[in-house]
Structures are given as structure tokens and as C-alpha cells.
C-alpha positions as CSV (number, residue, x, y, z in Angstrom):
1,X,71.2,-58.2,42.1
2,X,68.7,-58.2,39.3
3,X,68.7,-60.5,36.6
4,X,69.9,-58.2,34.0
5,X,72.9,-57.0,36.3
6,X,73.4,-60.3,37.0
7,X,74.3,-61.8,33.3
8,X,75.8,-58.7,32.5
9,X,78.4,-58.8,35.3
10,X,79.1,-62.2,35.1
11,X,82.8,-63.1,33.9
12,X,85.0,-66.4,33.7
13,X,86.9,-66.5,36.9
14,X,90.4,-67.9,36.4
15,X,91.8,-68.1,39.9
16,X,89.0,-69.7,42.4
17,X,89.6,-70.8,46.0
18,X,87.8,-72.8,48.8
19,X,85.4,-72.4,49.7
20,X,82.9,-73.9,47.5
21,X,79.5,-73.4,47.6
22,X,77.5,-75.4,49.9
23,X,74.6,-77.8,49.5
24,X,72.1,-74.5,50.0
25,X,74.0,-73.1,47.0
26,X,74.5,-75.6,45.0
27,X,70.4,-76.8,45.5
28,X,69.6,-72.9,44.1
29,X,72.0,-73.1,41.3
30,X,71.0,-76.5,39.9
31,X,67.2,-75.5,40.2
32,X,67.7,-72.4,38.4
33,X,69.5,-75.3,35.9
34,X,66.7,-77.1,35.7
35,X,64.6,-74.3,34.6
36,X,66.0,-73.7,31.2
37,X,64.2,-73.8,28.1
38,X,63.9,-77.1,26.8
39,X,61.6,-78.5,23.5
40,X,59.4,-81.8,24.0
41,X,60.6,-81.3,28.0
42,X,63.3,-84.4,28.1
43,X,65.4,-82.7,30.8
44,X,68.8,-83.9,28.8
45,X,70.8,-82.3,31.3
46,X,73.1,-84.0,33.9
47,X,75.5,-82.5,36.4
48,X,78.1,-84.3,37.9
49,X,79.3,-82.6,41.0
50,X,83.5,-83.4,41.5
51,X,85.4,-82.7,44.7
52,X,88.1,-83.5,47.2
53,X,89.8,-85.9,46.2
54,X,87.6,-87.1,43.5
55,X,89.0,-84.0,41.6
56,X,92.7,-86.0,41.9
57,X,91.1,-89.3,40.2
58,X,89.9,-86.9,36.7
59,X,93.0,-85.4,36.8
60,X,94.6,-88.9,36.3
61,X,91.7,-89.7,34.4
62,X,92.4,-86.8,31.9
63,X,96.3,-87.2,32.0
64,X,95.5,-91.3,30.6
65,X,93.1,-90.0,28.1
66,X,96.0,-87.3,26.4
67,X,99.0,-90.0,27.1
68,X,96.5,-92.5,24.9
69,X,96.0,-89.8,22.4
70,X,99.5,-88.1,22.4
71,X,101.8,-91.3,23.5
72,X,105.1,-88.7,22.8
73,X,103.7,-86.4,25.5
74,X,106.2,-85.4,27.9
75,X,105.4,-86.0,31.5
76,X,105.6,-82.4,32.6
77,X,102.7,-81.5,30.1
78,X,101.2,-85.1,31.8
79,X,101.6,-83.5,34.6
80,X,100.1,-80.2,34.0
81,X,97.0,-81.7,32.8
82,X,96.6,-83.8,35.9
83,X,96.8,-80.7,37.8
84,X,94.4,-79.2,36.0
85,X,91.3,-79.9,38.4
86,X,92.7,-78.7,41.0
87,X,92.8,-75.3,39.8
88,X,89.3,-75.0,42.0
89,X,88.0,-76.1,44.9
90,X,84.8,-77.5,42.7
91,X,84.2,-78.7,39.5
92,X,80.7,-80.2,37.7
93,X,80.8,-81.6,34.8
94,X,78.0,-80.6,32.0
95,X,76.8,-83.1,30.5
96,X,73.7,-83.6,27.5
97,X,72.3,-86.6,28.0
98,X,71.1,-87.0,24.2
99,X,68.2,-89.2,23.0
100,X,68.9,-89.8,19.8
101,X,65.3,-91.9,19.3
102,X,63.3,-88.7,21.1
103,X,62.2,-87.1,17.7
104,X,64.2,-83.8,18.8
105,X,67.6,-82.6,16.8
106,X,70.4,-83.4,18.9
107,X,71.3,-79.9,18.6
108,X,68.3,-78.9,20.6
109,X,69.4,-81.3,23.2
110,X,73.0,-79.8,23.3
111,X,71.6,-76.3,23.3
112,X,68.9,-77.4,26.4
113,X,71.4,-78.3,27.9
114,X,74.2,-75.6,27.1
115,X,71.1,-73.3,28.6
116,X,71.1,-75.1,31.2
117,X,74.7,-75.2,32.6
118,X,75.0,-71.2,31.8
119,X,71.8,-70.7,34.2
120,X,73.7,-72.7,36.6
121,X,76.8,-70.4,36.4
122,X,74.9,-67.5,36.1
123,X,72.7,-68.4,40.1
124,X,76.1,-69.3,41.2
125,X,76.9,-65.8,40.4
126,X,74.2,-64.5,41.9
127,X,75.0,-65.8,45.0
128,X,79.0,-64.6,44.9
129,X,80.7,-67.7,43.2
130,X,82.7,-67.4,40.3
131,X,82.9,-70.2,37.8
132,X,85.0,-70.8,34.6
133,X,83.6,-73.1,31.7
134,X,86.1,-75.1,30.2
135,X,86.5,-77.8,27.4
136,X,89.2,-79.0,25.3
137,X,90.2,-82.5,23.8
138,X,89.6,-84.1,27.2
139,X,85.9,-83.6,27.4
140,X,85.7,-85.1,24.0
141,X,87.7,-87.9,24.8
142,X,85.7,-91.6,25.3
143,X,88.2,-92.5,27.9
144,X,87.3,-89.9,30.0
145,X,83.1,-89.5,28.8
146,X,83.8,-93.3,30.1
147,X,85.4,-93.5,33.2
148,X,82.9,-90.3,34.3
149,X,80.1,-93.4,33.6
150,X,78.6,-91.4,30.8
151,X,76.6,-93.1,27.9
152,X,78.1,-93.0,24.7
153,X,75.5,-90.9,22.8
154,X,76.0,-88.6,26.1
155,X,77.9,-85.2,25.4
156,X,80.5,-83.9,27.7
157,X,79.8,-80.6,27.2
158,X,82.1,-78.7,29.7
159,X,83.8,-78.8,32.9
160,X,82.7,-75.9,35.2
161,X,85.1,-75.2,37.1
162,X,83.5,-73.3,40.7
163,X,85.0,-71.8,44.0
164,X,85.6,-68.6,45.7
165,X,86.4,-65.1,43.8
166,X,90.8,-64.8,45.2
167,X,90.3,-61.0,43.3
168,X,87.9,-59.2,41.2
169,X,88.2,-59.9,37.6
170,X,89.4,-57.4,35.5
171,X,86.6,-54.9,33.9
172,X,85.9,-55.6,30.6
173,X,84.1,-52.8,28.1
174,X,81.3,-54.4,27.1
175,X,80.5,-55.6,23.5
176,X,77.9,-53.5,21.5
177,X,75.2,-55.4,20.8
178,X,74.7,-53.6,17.9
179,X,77.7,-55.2,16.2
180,X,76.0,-58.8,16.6
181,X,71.9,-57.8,15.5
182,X,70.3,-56.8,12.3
183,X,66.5,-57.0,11.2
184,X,65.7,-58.9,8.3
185,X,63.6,-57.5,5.8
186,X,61.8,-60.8,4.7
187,X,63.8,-61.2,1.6
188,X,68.0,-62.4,0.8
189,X,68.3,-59.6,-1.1
């Protein structure tokens, strides 16, 4: 698959199964990470690879984080967020590892490394893995950036959540481009 083919056919996978991708995968995918654009070169990307059982201890990890944030939270929604990473054989946590004293916006470093985990998704696609990025108040919670061992100027950015394709997504028409470009002309007016 080309490169263009590539980002164009890749979709958020909802339902992914074992297996997961292997070290030989994973190595591909997190050097094609690596290779993301990236101003004054300070790498503020780190992956967090989360498995096995390991996906059990953030689903308790992100059930503590809403019951401190929502005490009156029933304990089937407790539950349900438990569960959550489970929902794939795989997950890596995105994280931007922000410098605040490197003389670089932070929003370059969330962007370098928001380039960073898409390149990842998109070699993991390219060698027949499906993935699904998802966020939500857990991932901007400081019980859970904490208990993953993250900094506290680091970002948790996403949790990718990676396995096997169960079915083909659905196909989805394809925005125009069109609708989302314009030239500028070199004046507001």
C-alpha cells in the first residue's frame, strides 16, 4: 500500500481482537512515530505500551479517577469505564512530554507529538492493524496522568486503542477537500 492509499483508507476501528501486533510491528510503527516533524528536535513524544493484565489495572485506575470526580456515579457506569480497556487486545498511551523551559510553544509540542501518534496509527495500518484514538475526561485527569508515572507538565494526549480488524469498517464517502481549503489573496478583505 502506498502512502497516499494508506492515510486515505485508514478508519477508527471500533471492535479490535487479539491478536496484537508483535514486537516486529510495533518496532516499525513507533519508528515511523519517531519520524514526525518536530521544531528545535526535542522528541516530546512518549508511548506507553499497555497489555494483559496491565490493561485491568487502568481500567481501575480510570474507574477511581471518575468516582473522585463524579462521587454520585453509579457503579454500573463504574463499571463500564473499568471495562473500557479491555475493549482491545492493546492499548498505548500518547503522551507529550512538554518542556515548558525549551523556548518552543507548547502547542508545537502537543502538535509534534499529536504527528507523531497519527504516524504511528497510520504504520500500524499499513501493516493490517486497526486502531481507535480515544480521549475523554480520564486522560485529562491527574489521578490517572499520575498513576501512568507521567510528569505533571506531561499531556495525556490519547489512548490508542490497537488489535486485530473482527470486520471491515464501514465505507465512508470521503470529505471534499475542497470544502476545508481556500487561497489567500494577501489581504483580510
Amino acid at each position: 500500500m502506498n502512502v497516499i492509499d494508506t492515510i486515505a483508507s485508514r478508519r477508527t476501528i471500533g471492535r479490535l481482537v487479539d491478536p496484537a501486533p508483535d514486537e516486529s510491528v510495533l518496532a516499525q510503527a513507533f519508528q515511523a512515530a519517531v519520524a514526525a516533524p518536530d521544531h528545535k528536535r526535542l522528541r516530546p513524544w512518549r508511548f506507553l505500551v499497555i497489555e494483559g493484565e496491565a490493561r485491568k489495572a487502568l481500567g481501575a485506575l480510570l474507574a477511581a479517577a471518575l468516582k473522585k470526580r463524579k462521587p454520585e456515579t453509579s457503579d454500573v457506569d463504574l463499571a463500564r469505564e473499568a471495562d473500557k480497556p479491555l475493549r482491545a487486545p492493546m492499548l498505548i498511551a500518547a503522551i507529550a512530554k512538554v518542556k515548558p523551559d525549551a523556548g518552543i510553544p507548547e502547542i508545537e509540542q502537543l502538535l509534534a507529538a499529536g504527528a507523531a501518534t497519527q504516524n504511528l496509527m497510520l504504520a500500524l495500518h499499513a501493516q493490517g492493524f486497526g486502531s481507535a484514538w480515544k480521549t475523554g475526561a480520564g486522560c485529562y485527569d491527574p489521578i490517572v496522568k499520575t498513576g501512568l508515572g507521567l510528569a505533571a507538565s506531561d499531556q495525556l494526549i490519547g489512548l490508542v486503542y490497537v488489535g486485530s480488524i473482527s470486520a471491515a469498517p464501514p465505507a465512508l464517502a470521503a470529505p471534499d477537500y475542497r470544502d476545508y481549503v481556500s487561497a489567500w489573496s494577501g489581504s483580510s478583505a
